[in-house]
C-alpha positions in Angstrom: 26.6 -7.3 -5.3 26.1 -7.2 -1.6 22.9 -5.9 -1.9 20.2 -7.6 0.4 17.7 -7.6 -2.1 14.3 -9.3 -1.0 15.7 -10.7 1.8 14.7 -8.4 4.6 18.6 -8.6 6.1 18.8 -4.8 6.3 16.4 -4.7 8.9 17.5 -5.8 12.6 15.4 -8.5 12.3 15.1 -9.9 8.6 11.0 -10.1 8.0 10.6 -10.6 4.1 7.2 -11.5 2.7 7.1 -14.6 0.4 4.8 -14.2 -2.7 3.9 -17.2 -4.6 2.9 -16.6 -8.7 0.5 -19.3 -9.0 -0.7 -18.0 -12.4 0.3 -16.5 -15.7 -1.8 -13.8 -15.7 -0.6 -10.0 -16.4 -2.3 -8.6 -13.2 -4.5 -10.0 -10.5 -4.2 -12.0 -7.4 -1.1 -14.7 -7.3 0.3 -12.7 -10.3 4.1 -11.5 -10.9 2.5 -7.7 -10.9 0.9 -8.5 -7.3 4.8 -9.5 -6.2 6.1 -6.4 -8.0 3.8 -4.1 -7.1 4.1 -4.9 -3.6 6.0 -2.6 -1.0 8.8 -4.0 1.5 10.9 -6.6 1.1 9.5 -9.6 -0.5 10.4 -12.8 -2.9 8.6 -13.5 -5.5 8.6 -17.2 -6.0 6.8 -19.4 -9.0 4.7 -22.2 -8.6 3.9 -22.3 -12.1 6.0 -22.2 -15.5 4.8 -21.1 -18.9 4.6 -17.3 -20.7 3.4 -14.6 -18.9 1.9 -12.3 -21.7 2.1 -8.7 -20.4 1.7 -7.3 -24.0 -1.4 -5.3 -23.0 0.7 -3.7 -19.9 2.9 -2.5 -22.6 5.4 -1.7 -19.6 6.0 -4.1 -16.2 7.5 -0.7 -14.2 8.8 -2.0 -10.5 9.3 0.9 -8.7 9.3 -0.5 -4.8 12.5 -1.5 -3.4 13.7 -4.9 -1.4 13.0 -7.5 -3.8 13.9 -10.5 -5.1 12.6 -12.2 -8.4 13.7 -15.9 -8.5 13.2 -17.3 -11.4 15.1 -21.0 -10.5 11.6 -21.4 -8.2 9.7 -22.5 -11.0 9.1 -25.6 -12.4 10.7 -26.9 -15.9 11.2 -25.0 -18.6 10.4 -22.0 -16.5 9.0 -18.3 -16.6 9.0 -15.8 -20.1 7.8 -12.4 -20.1 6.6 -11.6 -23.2 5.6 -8.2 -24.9 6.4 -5.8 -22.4 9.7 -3.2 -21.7 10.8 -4.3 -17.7 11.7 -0.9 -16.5 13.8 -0.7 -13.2 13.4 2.1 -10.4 13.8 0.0 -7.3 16.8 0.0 -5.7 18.3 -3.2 -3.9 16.7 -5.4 -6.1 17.9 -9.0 -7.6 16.8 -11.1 -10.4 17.5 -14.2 -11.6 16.5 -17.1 -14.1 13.9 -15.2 -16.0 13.6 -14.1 -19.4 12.2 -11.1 -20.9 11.5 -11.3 -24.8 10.0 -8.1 -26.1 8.8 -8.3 -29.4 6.9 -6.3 -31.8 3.6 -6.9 -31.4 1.9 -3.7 -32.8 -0.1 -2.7 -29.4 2.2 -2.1 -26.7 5.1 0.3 -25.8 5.8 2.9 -28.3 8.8 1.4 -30.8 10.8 3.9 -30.3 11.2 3.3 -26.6 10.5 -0.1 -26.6 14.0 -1.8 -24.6 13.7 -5.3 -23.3 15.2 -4.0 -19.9 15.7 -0.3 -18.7 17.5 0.6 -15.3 16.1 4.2 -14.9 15.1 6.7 -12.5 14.6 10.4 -11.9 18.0 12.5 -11.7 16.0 15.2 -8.9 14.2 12.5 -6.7 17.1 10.2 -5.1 14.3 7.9 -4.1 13.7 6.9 -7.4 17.3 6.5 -8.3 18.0 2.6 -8.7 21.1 1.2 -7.2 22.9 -2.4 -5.6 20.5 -4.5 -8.8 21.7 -7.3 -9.8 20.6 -9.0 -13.3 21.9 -12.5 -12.9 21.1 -15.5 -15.5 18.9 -13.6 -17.4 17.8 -13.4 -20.9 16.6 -10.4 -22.9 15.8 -10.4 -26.7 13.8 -9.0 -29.5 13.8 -5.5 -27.7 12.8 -2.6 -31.1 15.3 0.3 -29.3 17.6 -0.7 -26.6 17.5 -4.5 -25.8 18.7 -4.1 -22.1 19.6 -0.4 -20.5 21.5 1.0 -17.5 21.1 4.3 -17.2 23.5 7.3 -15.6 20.4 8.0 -13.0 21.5 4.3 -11.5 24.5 3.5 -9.9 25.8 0.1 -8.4 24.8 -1.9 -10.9 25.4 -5.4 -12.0 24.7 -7.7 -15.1 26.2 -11.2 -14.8 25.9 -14.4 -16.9 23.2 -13.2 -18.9 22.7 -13.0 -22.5 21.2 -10.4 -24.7 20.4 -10.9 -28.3 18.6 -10.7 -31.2 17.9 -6.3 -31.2 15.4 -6.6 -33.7 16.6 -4.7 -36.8 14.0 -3.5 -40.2 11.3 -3.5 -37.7 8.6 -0.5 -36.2 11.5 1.8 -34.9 11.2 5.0 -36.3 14.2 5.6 -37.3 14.7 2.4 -39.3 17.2 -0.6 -38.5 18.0 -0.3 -34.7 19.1 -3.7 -33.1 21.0 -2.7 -30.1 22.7 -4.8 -27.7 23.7 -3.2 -23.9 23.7 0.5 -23.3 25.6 1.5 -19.9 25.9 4.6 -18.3 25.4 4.1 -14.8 28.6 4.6 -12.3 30.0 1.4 -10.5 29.4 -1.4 -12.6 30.2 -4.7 -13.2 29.5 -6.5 -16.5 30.7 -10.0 -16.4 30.0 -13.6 -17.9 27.7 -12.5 -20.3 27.0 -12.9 -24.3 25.6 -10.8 -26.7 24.9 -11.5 -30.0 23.3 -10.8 -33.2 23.2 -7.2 -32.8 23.8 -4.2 -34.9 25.7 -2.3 -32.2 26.0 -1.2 -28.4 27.7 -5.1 -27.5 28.3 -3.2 -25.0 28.4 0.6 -25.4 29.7 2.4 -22.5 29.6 5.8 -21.4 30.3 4.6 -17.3 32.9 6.7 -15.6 33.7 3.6 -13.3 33.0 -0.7 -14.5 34.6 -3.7 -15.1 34.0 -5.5 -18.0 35.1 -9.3 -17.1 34.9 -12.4 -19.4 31.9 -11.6 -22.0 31.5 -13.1 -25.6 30.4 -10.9 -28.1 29.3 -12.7 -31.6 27.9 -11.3 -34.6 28.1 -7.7 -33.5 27.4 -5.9 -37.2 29.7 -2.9 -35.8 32.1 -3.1 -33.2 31.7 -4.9 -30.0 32.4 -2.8 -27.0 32.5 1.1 -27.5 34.1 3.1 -25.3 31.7 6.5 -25.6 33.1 9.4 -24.1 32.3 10.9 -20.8 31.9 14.5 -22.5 28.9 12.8 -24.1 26.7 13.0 -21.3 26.3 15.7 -18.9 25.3 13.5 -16.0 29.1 13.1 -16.1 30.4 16.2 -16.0 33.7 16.6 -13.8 34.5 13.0 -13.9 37.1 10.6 -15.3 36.8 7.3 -16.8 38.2 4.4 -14.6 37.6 1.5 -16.5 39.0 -2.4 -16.5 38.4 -4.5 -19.8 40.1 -8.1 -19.1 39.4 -11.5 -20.1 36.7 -10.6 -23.1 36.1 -12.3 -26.7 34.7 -11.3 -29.6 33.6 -13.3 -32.5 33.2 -12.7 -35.9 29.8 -13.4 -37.5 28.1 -13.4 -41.0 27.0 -9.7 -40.4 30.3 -8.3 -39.6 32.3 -5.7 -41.0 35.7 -7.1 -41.2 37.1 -3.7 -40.7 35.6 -3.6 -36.8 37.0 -6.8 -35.3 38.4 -5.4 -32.0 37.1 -6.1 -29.1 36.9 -2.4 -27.8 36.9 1.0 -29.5 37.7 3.6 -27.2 36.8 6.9 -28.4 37.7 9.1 -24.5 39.1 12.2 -24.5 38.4 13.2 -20.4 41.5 13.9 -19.2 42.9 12.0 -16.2 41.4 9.1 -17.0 42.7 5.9 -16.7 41.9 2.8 -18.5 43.0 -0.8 -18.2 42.6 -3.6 -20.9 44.2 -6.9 -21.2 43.9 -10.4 -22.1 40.9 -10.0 -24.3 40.8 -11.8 -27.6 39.1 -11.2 -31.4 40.0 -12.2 -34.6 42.6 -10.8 -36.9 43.0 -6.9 -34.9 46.4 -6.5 -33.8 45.6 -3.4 -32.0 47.5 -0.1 -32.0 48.2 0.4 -28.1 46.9 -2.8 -26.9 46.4 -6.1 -28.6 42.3 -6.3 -29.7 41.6 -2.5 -29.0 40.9 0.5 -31.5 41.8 4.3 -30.4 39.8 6.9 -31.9 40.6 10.7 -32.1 41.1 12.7 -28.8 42.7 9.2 -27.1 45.7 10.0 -25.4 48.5 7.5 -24.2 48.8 8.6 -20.9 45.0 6.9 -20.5 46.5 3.3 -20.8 46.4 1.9 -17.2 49.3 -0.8 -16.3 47.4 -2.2 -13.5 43.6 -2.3 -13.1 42.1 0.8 -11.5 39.1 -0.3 -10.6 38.9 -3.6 -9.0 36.1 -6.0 -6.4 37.8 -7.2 -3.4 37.4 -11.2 -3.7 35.9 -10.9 -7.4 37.3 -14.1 -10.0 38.2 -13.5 -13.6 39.2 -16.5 -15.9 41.7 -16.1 -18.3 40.5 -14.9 -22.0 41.3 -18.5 -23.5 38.5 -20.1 -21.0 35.9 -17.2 -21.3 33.7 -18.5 -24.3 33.4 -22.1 -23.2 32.3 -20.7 -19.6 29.9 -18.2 -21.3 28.5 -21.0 -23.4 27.8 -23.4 -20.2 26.3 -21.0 -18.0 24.8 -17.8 -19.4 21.1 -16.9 -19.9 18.4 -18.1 -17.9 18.1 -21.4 -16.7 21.4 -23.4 -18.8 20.5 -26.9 -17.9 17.0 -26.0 -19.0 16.6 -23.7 -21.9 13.9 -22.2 -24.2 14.1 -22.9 -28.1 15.4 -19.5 -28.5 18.3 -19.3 -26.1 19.5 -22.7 -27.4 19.4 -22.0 -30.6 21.3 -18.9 -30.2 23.9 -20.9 -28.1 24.0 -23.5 -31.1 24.7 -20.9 -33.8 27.5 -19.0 -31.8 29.5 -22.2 -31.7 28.6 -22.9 -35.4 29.5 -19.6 -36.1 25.9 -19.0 -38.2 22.9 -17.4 -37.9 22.3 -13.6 -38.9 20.7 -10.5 -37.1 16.7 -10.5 -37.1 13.9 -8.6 -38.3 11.2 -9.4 -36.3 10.0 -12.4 -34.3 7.4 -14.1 -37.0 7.2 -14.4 -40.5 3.8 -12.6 -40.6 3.6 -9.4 -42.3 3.6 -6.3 -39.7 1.3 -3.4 -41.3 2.4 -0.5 -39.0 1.9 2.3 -38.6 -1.7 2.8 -39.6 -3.1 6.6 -40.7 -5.8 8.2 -41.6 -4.8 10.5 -44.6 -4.8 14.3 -44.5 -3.9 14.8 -47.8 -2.2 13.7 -50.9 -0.9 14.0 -54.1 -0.4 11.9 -57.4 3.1 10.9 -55.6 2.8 11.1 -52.1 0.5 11.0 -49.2 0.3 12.1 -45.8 -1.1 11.4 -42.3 -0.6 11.2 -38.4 1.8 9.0 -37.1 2.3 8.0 -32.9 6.5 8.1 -33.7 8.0 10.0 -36.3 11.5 10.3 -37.3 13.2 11.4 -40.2 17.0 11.8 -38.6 18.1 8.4 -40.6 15.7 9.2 -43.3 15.5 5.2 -43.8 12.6 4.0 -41.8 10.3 3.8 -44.4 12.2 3.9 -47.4 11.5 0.8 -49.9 8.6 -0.4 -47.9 4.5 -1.1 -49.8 2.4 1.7 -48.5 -1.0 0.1 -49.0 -4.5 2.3 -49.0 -6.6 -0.3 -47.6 -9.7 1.9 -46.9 -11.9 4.9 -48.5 -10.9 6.4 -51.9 -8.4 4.3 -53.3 -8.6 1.3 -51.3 -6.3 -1.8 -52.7 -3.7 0.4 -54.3 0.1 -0.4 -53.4 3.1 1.7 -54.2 6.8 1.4 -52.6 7.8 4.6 -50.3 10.9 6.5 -52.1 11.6 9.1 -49.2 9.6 10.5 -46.3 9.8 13.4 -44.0 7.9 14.5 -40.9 6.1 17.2 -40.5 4.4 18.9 -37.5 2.8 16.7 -35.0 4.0 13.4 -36.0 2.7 14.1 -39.5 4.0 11.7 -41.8 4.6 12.2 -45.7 5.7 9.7 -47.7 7.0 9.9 -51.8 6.2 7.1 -54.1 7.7 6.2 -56.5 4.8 5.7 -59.3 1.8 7.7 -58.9 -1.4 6.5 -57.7 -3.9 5.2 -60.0 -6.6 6.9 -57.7 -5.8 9.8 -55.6 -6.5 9.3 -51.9 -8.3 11.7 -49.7 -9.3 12.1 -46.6 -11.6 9.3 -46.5 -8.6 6.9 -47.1 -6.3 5.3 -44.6 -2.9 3.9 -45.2 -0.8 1.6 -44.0 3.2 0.7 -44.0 4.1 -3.4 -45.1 6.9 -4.5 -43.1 8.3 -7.8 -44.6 9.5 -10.3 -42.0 10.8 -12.9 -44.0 14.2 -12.6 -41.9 12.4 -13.9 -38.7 13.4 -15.6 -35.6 11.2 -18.4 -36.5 8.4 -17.5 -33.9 7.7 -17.2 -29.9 8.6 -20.6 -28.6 5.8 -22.4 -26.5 6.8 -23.3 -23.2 4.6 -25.7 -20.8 2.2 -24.4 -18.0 3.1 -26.7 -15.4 2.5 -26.8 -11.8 4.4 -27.8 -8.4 3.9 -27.0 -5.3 6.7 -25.1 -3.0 7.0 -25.9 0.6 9.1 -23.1 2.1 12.1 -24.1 4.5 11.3 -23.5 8.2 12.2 -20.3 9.8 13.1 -19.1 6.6 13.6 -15.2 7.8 16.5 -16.9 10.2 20.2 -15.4 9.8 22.6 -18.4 9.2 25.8 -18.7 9.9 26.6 -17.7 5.9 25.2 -14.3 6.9 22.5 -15.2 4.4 19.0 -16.4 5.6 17.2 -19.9 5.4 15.3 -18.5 2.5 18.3 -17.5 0.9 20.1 -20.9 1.1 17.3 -22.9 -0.5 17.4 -20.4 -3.1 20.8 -20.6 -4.3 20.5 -24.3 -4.0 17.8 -24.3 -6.5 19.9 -22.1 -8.7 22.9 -24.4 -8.8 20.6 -26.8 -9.8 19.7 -24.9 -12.7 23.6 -23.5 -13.2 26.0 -27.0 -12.5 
């Protein structure tokens, strides 16, 4: 949380370059990419507003350390980054009032590893290991795996007043329905003041040996909310025990809940020596076994239960449970006192307790994936696939596989089962034979309805202003931040109070 970020104050003499976006464009000169892509430390500061379309990037990867990305610089109603997975290797990095909605446009990042965000580096080069980030008022939606990820090859991590929502469910994944919330497994975190909602699972999961989880709102989690994963479920953990404080959380029911998953936490640990502390979280109608809103699992053991926190921030402020939700509702996501269709509306329906988890962003139909066919049958037909994935065996199951070229061409059947071969072959069984066999002059492709939509991208204003940049702005104040850093948090509590 101390992290200097962009600010140049780990250097004697703090020197950080200030790079002005002064367009929307994916790469280029005065482009986000030309801030990101930069080396040393550096700002990256907006002079424009609107969507910043980096669906043909498929992946905005920020690998070089010292920055800061301040979204509260731009003008009204401020910066999205649409179409792309935001993957994190820098390390003392900060970022603040932007959001990041993926989506499912068909070209781009593979489905299956299509997250909104993903803190991730390399376990054998430390250089690439991300750590001191901080993900502050943002919002991340509409991701097709993981919506937002912290990895175990990143440590010293933290996610504040944020929201993540809307893990897009019977969508291109591979593996079927797979909205996902918040995956953590990265040591030393904090998680605080955030909401996630309208998700099938992972509201937060956590396999960290060592976070606090302060003051979040989860609502409309399909399973439970936050899932304690054990530490013997990742080798990167191996030798370590959990140490882990839950306080001041609440969970809310929504209309794609299982009533029989209403605690706030499941903890499933079995590491011996572990310690874990929860209290003061609320749900709906779970007592609790050990603790009031939490559910134990096999392997837990009593002796876990913590009676005072065990891991704690010197100076950090929790509120109680009872204020948590109305706090969360006020100030999380990007830009509060100025935001998109989508975050309001996802604010409006967690205090009308409606709204349901997604399939995709638009109502149009998606047809992927797309394959030429190899063979078939009078019930089945194969091809080549990028993803396939047959563990859930649901993916496809139920779906219109179409033959809209060769022999064949304007036949529709539904998919009954599928299986994948070698080589991402694909074959799918129909439930009424073809009137025409395909061959191998046919191509196929997979219908997948989006009737459940979100109700489309929302369309926010290119406007302009121009920034004048304080004077001496690399100078130390007597704050211990710089000039630069001043005007910035100045602009955010505009955005924030």
């Amino acid at each position: 949380m101390d992290t200097p970020a962009g600010s140049g104050r780990h250097e004697a003499t703090p020197n950080t370059t200030v790079y002005k976006i002064t367009n929307l464009d994916a790469t280029g000169d005065g482009s986000l990419k030309a801030c990101t892509d930069a080396s040393g430390p550096r700002v990256c500061v907006f002079e424009v507003s609107g969507t910043i379309d980096l669906t043909s990037l498929g992946l905005l990867d920020i690998t070089n350390p010292y920055i800061t990305i301040a979204g509260q610089t731009a003008p009204s109603p401020g910066i999205t980054l649409r179409g792309a997975s935001i993957r994190w290797e820098a390390h003392d990095a900060l970022i603040q009032h932007i959001r990041i909605r993926t989506g499912d446009a068909i070209e781009g990042r593979t489905p299956g590893d299509r997250d909104g965000i993903y803190v991730i580096g390399k376990s054998d080069d430390e250089s690439r290991r991300p750590h001191n980030v901080v993900f502050d008022h943002v919002s991340v939606s509409w991701g097709l795996d993981e919506t937002f990820t912290v990895k175990d090859t990143a440590k010293y991590v933290t996610v504040s007043n944020s929201i993540v929502s809307e893990g897009l469910w019977n969508n291109m994944h591979p593996k079927g329905g797979h909205s996902k919330g918040l995956m953590i497994s990265a040591p030393y975190m904090l998680v605080q003041g955030n909401l996630i909602a309208h998700v099938d699972d992972r509201a937060p999961l956590e396999t960290s040996p060592s976070i606090i989880t302060a003051n979040n709102v989860t609502y409309n989690a399909r399973q439970v909310a936050m899932r304690l994963s054990p530490l013997s479920n990742n080798d990167a953990h191996d030798g370590e025990v959990r140490t882990t404080t839950v306080i001041g959380n609440v969970r809310l029911e929504g209309p794609n809940e299982s009533q029989n998953h209403n605690a706030w936490v499941q903890i499933d640990e079995d590491r011996a020596g572990s310690k874990i502390y929860i209290d003061d979280n609320l749900c709906e109608d779970w007592g609790g076994e050990e603790w009031p809103c939490a559910r134990t699992d096999s392997g837990f053991e009593p002796e876990f239960i913590a009676a005072e926190p065990p891991l704690w921030i010197d100076g950090l402020q929790v509120l109680p449970a009872s204020q948590t939700l109305e706090a969360v509702l006020s100030n999380a996501g990007a830009r509060p006192n100025d935001r998109d269709d989508t975050d309001q509306r996802i604010i409006d329906e967690v205090m009308a307790r409606s709204g349901i988890i997604r399939d995709c962003v638009g109502p149009d139909t998606i047809l992927y994936p797309v394959a030429d066919v190899d063979n078939a049958s009078a019930t089945t037909v194969t091809g080549k696939i990028e993803d396939c994935d047959s563990s859930k065996s649901n993916a496809y199951v139920g779906k219109v596989i179409e033959i809209f070229e060769g022999q064949g061409a304007g036949q529709q059947r539904i998919a009954e089962s599928y299986s994948c071969g070698s080589s991402n072959a694909l074959t799918l069984n129909l439930t009424q034979d073809w009137d025409t066999t395909p061959d191998t002059s046919s191509r196929f492709r997979i219908h997948i309805d989006c009737d459940n939509n979100t109700g489309g991208w929302p369309q926010l204003t290119e406007n302009r202003h121009t920034l004048e940049l304080p004077f001496n702005y690399n100078e130390i104040t007597e704050s211990g931040y710089t000039t630069l850093e001043l005007w910035l948090h100045a602009m955010a509590d505009d955005l924030e109070n």
